[in-house]
C-alpha positions in Angstrom: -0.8 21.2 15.6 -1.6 24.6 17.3 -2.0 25.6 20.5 -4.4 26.3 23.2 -3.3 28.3 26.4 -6.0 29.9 29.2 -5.1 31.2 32.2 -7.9 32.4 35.4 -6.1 33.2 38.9 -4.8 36.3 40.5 -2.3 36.9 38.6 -1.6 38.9 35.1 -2.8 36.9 32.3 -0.6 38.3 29.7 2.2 37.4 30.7 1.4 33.4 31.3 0.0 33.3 28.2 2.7 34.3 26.1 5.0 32.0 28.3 2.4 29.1 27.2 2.0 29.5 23.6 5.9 29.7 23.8 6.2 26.5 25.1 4.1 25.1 22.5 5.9 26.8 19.9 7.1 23.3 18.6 3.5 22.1 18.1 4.0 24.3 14.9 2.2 27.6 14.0 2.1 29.9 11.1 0.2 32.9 13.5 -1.0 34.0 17.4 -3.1 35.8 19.3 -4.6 36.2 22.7 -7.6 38.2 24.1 -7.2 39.4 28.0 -10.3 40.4 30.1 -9.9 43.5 32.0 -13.3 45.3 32.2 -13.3 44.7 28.5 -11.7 42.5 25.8 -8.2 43.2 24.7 -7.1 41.2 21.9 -3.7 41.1 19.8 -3.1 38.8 16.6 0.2 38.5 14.2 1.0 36.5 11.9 4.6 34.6 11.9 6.8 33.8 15.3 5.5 34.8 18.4 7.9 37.7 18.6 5.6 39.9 16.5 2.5 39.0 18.8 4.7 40.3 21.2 5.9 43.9 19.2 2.2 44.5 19.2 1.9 43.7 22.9 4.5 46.2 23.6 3.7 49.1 25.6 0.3 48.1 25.8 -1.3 48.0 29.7 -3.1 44.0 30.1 -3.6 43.9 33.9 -6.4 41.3 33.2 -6.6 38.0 35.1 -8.0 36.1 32.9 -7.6 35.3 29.1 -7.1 32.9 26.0 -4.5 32.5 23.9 -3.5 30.4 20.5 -1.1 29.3 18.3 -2.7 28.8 14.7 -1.7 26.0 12.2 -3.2 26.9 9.0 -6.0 24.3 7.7 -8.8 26.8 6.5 -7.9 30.0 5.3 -4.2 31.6 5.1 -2.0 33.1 7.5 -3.5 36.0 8.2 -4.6 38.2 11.1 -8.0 37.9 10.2 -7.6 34.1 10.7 -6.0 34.5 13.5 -7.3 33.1 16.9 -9.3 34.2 19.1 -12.4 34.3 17.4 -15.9 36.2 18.1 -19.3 36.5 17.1 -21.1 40.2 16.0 -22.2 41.5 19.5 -18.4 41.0 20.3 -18.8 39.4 23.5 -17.4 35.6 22.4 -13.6 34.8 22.8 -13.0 31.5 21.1 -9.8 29.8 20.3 -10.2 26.0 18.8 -8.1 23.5 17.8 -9.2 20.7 15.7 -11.7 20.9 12.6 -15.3 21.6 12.3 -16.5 19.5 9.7 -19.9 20.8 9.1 -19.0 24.5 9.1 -19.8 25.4 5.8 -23.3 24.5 6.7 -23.3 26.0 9.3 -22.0 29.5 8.0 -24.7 29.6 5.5 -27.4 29.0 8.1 -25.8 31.6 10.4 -25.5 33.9 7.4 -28.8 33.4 6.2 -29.9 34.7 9.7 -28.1 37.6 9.8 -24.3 37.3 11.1 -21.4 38.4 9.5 -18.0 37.0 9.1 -14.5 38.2 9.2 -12.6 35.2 8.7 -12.4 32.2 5.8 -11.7 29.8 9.1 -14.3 26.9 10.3 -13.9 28.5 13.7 -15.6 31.7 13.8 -19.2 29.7 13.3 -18.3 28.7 17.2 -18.7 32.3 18.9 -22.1 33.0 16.3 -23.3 29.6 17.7 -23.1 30.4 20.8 -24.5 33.8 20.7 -27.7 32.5 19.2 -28.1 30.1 22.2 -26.6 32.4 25.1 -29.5 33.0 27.4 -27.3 33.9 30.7 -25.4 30.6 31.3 -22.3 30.0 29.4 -21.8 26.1 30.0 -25.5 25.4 28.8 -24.7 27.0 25.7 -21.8 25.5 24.8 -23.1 21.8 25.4 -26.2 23.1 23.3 -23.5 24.3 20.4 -21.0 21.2 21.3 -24.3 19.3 19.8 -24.4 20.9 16.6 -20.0 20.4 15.6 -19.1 17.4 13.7 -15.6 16.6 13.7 -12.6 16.8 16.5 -12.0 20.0 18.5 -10.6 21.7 21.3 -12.2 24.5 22.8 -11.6 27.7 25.1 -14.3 30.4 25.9 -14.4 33.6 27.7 -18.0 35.3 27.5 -18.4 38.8 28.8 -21.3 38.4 30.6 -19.3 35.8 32.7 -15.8 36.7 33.1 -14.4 35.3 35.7 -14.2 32.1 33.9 -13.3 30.0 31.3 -15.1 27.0 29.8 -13.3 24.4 28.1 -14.4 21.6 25.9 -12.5 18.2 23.9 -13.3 16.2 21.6 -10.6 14.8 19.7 -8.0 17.5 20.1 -6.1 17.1 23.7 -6.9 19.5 26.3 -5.2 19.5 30.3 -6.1 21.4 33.0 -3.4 22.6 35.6 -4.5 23.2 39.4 -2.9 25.8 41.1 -3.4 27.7 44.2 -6.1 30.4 43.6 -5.4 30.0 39.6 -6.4 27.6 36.7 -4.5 27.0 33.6 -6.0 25.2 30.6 -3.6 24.3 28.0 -3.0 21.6 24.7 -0.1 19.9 26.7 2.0 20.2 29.8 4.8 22.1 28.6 3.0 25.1 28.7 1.7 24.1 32.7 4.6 22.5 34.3 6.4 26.3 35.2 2.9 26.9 37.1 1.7 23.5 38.8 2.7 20.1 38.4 -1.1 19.2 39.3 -3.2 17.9 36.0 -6.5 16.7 34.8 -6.9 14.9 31.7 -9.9 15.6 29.8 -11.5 13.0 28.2 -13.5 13.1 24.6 -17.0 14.9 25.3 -15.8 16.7 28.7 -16.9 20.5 29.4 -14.9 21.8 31.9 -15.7 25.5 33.6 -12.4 26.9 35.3 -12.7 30.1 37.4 -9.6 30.8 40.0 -12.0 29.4 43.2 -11.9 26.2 41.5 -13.5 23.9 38.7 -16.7 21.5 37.2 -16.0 19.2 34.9 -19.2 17.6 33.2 -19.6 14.3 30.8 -20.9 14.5 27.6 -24.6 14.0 28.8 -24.7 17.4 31.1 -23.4 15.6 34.5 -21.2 16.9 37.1 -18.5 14.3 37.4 -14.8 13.6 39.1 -11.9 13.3 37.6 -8.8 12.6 39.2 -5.7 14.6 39.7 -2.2 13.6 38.0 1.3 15.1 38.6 3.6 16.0 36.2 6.8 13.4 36.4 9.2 15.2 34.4 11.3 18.7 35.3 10.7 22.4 33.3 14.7 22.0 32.8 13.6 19.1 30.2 11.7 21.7 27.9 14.5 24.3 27.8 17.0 24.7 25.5 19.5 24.3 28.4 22.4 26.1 27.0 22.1 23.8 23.1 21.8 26.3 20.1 18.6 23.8 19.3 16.5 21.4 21.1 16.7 18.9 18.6 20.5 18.7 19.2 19.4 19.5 23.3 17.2 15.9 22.4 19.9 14.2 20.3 22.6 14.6 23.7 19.6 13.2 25.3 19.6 10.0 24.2 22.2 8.4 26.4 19.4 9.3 29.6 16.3 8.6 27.3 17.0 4.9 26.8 18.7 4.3 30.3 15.5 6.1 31.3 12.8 3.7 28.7 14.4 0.5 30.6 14.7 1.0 34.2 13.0 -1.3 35.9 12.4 -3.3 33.0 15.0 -5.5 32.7 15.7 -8.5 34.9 18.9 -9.4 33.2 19.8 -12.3 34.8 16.8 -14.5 34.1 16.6 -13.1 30.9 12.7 -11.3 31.5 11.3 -8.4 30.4 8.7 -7.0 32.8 6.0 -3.4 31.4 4.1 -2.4 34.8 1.7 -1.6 32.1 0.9 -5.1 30.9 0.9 -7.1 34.3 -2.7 -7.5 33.7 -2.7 -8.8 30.2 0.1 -10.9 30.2 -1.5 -14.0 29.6 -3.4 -12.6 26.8 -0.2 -11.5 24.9 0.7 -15.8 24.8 -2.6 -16.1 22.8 -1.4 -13.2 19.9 -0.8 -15.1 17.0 -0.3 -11.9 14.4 1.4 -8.2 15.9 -0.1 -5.3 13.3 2.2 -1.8 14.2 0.4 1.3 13.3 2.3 4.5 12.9 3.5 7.5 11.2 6.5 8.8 10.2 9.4 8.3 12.3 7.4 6.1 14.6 6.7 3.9 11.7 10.0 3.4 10.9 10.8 2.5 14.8 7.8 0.3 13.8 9.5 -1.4 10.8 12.4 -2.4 12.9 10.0 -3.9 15.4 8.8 -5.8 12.8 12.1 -7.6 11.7 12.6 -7.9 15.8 9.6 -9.5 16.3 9.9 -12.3 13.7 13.0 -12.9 13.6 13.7 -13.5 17.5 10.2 -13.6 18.9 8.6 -15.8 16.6 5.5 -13.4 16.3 4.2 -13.0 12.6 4.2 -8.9 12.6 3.6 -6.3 9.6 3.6 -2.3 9.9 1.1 0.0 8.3 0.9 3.3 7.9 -1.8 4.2 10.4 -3.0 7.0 8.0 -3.9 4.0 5.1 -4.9 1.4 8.5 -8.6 1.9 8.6 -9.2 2.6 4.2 -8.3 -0.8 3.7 -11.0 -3.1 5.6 -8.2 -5.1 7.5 -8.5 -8.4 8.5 -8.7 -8.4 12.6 -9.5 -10.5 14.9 -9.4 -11.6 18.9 -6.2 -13.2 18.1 -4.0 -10.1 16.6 -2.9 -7.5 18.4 -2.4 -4.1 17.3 0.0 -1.8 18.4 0.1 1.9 18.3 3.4 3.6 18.4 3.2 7.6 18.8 5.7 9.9 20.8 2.5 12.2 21.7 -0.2 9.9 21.9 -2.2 12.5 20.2 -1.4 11.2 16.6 -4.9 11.3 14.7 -4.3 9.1 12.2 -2.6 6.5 14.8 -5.5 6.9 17.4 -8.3 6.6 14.3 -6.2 3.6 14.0 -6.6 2.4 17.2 -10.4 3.0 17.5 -11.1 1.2 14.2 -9.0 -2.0 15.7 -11.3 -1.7 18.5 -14.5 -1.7 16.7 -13.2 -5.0 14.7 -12.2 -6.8 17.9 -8.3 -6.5 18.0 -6.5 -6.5 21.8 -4.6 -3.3 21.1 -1.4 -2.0 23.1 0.4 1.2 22.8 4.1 2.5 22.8 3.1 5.8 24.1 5.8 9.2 25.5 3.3 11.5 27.0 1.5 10.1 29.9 -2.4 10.9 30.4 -2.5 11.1 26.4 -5.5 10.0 24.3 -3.8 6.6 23.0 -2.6 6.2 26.4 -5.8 5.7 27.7 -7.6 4.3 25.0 -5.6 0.8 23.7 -6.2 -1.9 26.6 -2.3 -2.1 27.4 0.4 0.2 27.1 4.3 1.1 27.3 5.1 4.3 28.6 8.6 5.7 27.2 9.3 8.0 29.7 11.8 10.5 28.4 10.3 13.6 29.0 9.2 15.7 26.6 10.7 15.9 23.2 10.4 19.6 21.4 12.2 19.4 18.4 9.4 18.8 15.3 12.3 16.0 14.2 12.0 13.3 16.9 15.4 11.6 17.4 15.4 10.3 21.2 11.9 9.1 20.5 12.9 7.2 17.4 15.9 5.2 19.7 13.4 5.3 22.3 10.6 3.1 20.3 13.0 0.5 19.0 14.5 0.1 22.2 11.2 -1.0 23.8 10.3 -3.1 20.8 13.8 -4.5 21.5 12.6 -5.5 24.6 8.7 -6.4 24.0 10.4 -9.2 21.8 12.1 -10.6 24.5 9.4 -10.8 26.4 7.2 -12.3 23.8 10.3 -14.2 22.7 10.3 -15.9 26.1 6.8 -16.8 26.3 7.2 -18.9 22.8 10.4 -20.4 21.5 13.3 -17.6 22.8 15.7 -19.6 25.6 16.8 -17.3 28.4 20.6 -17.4 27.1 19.6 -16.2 24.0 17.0 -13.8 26.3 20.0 -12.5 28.7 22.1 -11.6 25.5 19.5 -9.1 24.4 19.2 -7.6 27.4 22.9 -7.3 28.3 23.2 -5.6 24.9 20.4 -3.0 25.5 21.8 -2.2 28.9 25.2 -0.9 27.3 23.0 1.0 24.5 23.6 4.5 26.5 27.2 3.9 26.9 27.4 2.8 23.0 25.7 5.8 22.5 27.6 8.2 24.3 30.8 7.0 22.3 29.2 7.9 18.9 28.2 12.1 20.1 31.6 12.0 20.9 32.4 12.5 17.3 30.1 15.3 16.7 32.6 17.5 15.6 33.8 15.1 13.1 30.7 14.6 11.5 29.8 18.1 11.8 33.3 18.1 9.0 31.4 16.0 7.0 28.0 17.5 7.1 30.2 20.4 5.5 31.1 18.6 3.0 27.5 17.8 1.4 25.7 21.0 2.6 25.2 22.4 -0.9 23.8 18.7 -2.1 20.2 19.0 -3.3 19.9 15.2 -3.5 20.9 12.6 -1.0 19.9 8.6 -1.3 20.2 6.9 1.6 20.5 2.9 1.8 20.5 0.1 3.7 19.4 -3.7 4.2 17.7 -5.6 6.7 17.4 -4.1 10.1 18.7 -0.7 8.2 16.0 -0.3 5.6 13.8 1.1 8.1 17.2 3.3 9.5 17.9 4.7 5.9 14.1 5.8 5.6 14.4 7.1 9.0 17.7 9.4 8.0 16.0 10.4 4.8 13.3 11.8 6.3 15.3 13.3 8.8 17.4 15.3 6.3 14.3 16.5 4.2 12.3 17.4 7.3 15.1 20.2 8.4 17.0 20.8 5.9 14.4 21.2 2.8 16.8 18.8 0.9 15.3 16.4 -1.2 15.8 12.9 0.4 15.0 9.2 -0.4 15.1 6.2 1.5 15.7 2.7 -0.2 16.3 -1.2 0.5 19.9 -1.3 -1.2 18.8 -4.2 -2.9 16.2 -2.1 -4.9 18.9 0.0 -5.9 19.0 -1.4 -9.4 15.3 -1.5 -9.7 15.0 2.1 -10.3 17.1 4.4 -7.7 20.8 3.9 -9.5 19.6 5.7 -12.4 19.7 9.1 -10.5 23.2 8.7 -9.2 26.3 10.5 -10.5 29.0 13.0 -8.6 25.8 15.3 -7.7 24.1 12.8 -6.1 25.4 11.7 -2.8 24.9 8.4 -1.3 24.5 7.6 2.6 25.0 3.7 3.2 23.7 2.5 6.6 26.3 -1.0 6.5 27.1 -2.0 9.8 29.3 -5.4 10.0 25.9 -8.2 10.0 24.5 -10.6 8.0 24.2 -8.6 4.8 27.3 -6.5 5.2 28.8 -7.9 2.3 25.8 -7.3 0.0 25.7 -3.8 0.9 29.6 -3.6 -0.2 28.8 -4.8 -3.5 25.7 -2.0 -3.7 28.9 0.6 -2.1 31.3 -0.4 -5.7 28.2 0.0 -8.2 27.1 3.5 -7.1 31.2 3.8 -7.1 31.7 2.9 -10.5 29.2 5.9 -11.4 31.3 8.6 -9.7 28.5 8.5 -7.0 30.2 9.8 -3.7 29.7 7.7 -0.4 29.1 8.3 3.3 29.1 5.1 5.1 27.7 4.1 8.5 29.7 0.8 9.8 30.9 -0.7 12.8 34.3 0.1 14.3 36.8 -2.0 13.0 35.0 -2.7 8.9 38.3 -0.6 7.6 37.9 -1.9 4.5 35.1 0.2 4.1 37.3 3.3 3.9 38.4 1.6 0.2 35.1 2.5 -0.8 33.5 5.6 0.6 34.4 9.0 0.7 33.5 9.3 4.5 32.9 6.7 6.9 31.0 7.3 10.5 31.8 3.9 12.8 29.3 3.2 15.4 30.2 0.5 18.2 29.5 -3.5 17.6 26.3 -4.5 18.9 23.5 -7.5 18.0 22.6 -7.1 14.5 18.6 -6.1 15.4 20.2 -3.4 17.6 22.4 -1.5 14.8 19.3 0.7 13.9 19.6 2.6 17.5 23.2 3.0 16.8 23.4 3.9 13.7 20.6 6.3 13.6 22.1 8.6 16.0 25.1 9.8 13.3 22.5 9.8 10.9 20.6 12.6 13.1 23.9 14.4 13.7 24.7 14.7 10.0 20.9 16.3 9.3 21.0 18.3 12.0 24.5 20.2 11.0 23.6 19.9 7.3 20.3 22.1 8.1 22.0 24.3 10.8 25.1 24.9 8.2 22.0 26.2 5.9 20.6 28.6 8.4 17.4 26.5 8.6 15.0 27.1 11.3 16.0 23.2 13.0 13.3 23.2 15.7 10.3 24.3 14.1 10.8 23.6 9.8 8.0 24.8 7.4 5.4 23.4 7.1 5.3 20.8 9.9 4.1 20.6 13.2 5.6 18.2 15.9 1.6 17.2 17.1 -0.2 15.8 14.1 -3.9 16.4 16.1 -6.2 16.2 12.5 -6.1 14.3 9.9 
């Protein structure tokens, strides 16, 4: 949620900045704005897309160097300009742009108030630049650590004083901040896609870090005032991977993806023929995971579905007592922890704040955590004592899909390798694993009929109701499309175990109410026929996922998608990629805006 952008070097600032705050357009925003430094402060705020920061940018000389520049996501105060980042204090010398939340800023605005200073905005930023000009006495960074002393809460931070121009001064806490190394120029910026067209060099700050960038270099100093090192990462993945590539959308771009994606989550991973699974990232742990006795997944949102498929993975092949929680409820609800469970934080951006609060309150009670983590260098990353990396590159679209397949691919194979260390043999082992190793082929056979479901997507376009259901394994995958189609399309969605139908759910269904069954030929394929012939018998209409060769499906529904045969606890990475097709040309069909839908933002940063 927003975005951060600062640029210091030789070069025009303008015109990096905008390039930034594009690239973190997906973050989600409901306004911009950017100040440049050119002998004085020009600044330009709009509310909406970027395009209209950029009609007021037009025709205007900015020859400065350096410069800040934001992405706001609404949290106090409306979309306006006035609420608009940057932010500055009365003598107008303070550019601030923040992202996070200042807890204690009402109290703060009074006391500022009380002494004098005036306010434009109704945000919690604007205290920030006041702050600072109370304390400025000639050196920038000792004021911010003097104001970084009176926030509560979790920020990012970026400051251009006038008095000091040449450089930028950064802060985090909470909200992720990176820093990207050029040659004679210094980029500061919420994630890499707004570096990698500039350097592939990166520093990771870490929570209480104040960083001062100038174009001759940086200083990074720890929380208690001291200069420290930090070392420098490269960026692994390619700009190509954050364009649109020639796709009308990314999420479709993402969706295409998926093949690559998973080939990409298991190389390296898999030794087939002993039937072993082998994570780089828990080499050093591995005889700890023997000891786990209980596996708690905390997520949100499509992650936490990924998460409830892990879960029937885990017990049913690994032997591993595991539950899901909603990382969001994980830390209200005193859980019962201990040196013997394990928690495990799934989050595509490893930014989560719910999901890391998650992970910090299972530290404090004594759990071993792990993470299933995309974006290397991220805050989750680095804090759980063992992690998974997915390694797909980055994923724009606000609805993850290649994430999604991602995640329960790698839970697919973290219960192998738990599996193997308690009661799973290595036939059973090398099964699994032979299985996942086709996934990108299986999956590549299913976009193939994108056109065809695109037919059907035409089909229900003008529904304003859709229930989708499914049993075992595909509970998790019919929660998963549901929130899929409601995210983009603004249709109202539900997600249900099919055997609750009849507790509740069947009572909405008649012709107006379409039905999505996730069926695929398993264990319960035959219970979720009979669910199929009861929302049937009330003229409810039927779009059934199933595995090729179940024609007697096609009795039944009204439309049927068939998806290859595979293990039963690997149907939800199958059968979730028709379910993103059919939301993704359902809301494109609409004219919706795919990438970036009301609302939402890809990076949930606060809570």
């Amino acid at each position: 949620m927003c975005g951060i952008v600062g640029y210091v070097g030789r070069k025009e600032a303008a015109p990096i900045l905008l390039d930034g705050i594009r690239k973190l357009e997906y973050r989600g925003y409901d306004s911009s704005g950017l100040s440049v430094w050119d002998g004085d402060f020009s600044d330009f705020k709009a509310v909406g897309k970027i395009c209209e920061l950029d009609k007021k940018i037009a025709g205007r000389p900015i020859a400065g160097r350096v410069g800040i520049a934001h992405t706001r996501w609404a949290t106090h105060g409306r979309p306006t300009e006035e609420n608009a980042h940057p932010h500055l204090d009365c003598s107008g010398k303070i550019r601030v742009v923040h992202n996070g939340i200042i807890e204690n800023y009402q109290a703060l605005k009074t006391s500022l108030r009380d002494r004098g200073h005036e306010f434009i905005s109704e945000t919690d930023t604007e205290v920030i630049p006041h702050l600072i000009e109370e304390v400025y006495d000639g050196d920038i960074i000792s004021a911010v650590m003097a104001v970084v002393g009176m926030l509560e809460g979790a920020y990012g931070l970026a400051i251009i004083h006038a008095d000091e121009p040449d450089k930028i001064v950064v802060v985090k806490r909470g909200s992720p901040l990176i820093l990207g190394i050029g040659p004679e120029e210094m980029i500061v910026a919420s994630d890499a896609a707004a570096v990698i067209r500039y350097t592939r060099d990166v520093i990771y700050l870490e929570d209480g870090e104040i960083a001062e960038i100038k174009d001759s270099g940086y200083r990074i100093f720890d929380g208690q005032a001291r200069a420290i090192e930090k070392n420098i990462h490269s960026i692994e993945w390619d700009i190509e991977r954050a364009e649109k590539s020639g796709y009308p959308h990314f999420m479709l771009k993402e969706i295409f993806e998926q093949p690559r994606a998973i080939e990409d989550s298991i190389r390296g991973r898999i030794i087939a023929e002993e039937g072993l699974v082998k994570f780089g990232g828990f080499d050093a742990i591995i005889d700890k995971l023997r000891e786990i006795d209980r596996l708690v997944i905390v997520a949100c949102g499509t992650a936490y579905h990924a998460g409830l498929a892990g879960e029937y993975m885990l017990e049913e092949h690994a032997g591993v007592p595991a539950e899901v929680e909603w990382a969001s409820e994980f830390r209200y609800r005193s859980p019962a922890l201990g040196p013997s469970t394990a928690v495990l934080a799934v989050s595509q951006s490893g930014e989560t704040a719910d999901t890391l609060a998650a992970v910090r309150e299972a530290r404090a009670r004594g759990a071993f955590t792990l993470g299933i983590v995309n974006v290397v260098g991220s805050t989750i990353a680095r804090e759980v004592d063992a992690g998974i990396y997915n390694h797909i590159g980055p994923e724009i679209s606000v609805a993850s899909t290649k994430a999604f397949t991602s995640q329960a691919t790698i839970l697919a194979l973290l219960t192998v390798l738990l599996g193997r260390q308690r009661r799973m043999t290595q036939g059973a082992a090398r099964e699994i694993l032979e299985e996942i190793k086709l996934l990108p082929f299986k999956i590549e056979t299913i976009l193939k009929q994108s056109d065809y479901i695109a037919a059907i997507a035409a089909k229900y376009r003008d529904a304003e109701h859709f229930a989708y259901l499914g049993r075992k394994y595909n509970q998790p995958t019919a929660r998963e499309g549901a929130l899929k189609l409601k995210e983009i399309s603004y249709i109202h969605a539900e997600g249900f175990a099919s055997g609750e139908m009849k507790h509740g759910p069947l009572a909405m269904i008649d012709e107006d109410f379409p039905s999505v069954f996730i069926a695929p030929r398993d264990s319960v394929y035959e219970k979720n026929l009979s669910n199929m012939e009861e929302i049937k018998s009330r003229d409810g209409r039927i779009i059934a996922i199933t595995t090729e060769g179940s024609n007697e499906i096609e009795v039944i529904a009204d439309d049927v998608i068939y998806i290859p045969p595979t293990l039963e606890m690997l149907t939800p990475i199958l059968a979730a990629v028709p379910l993103q097709l059919l939301a993704y040309y359902i809301a494109a069909l609409n004219d919706r805006d795919v990438d970036k839908p009301r609302n939402l933002a890809k990076s949930v940063t606060v809570e």
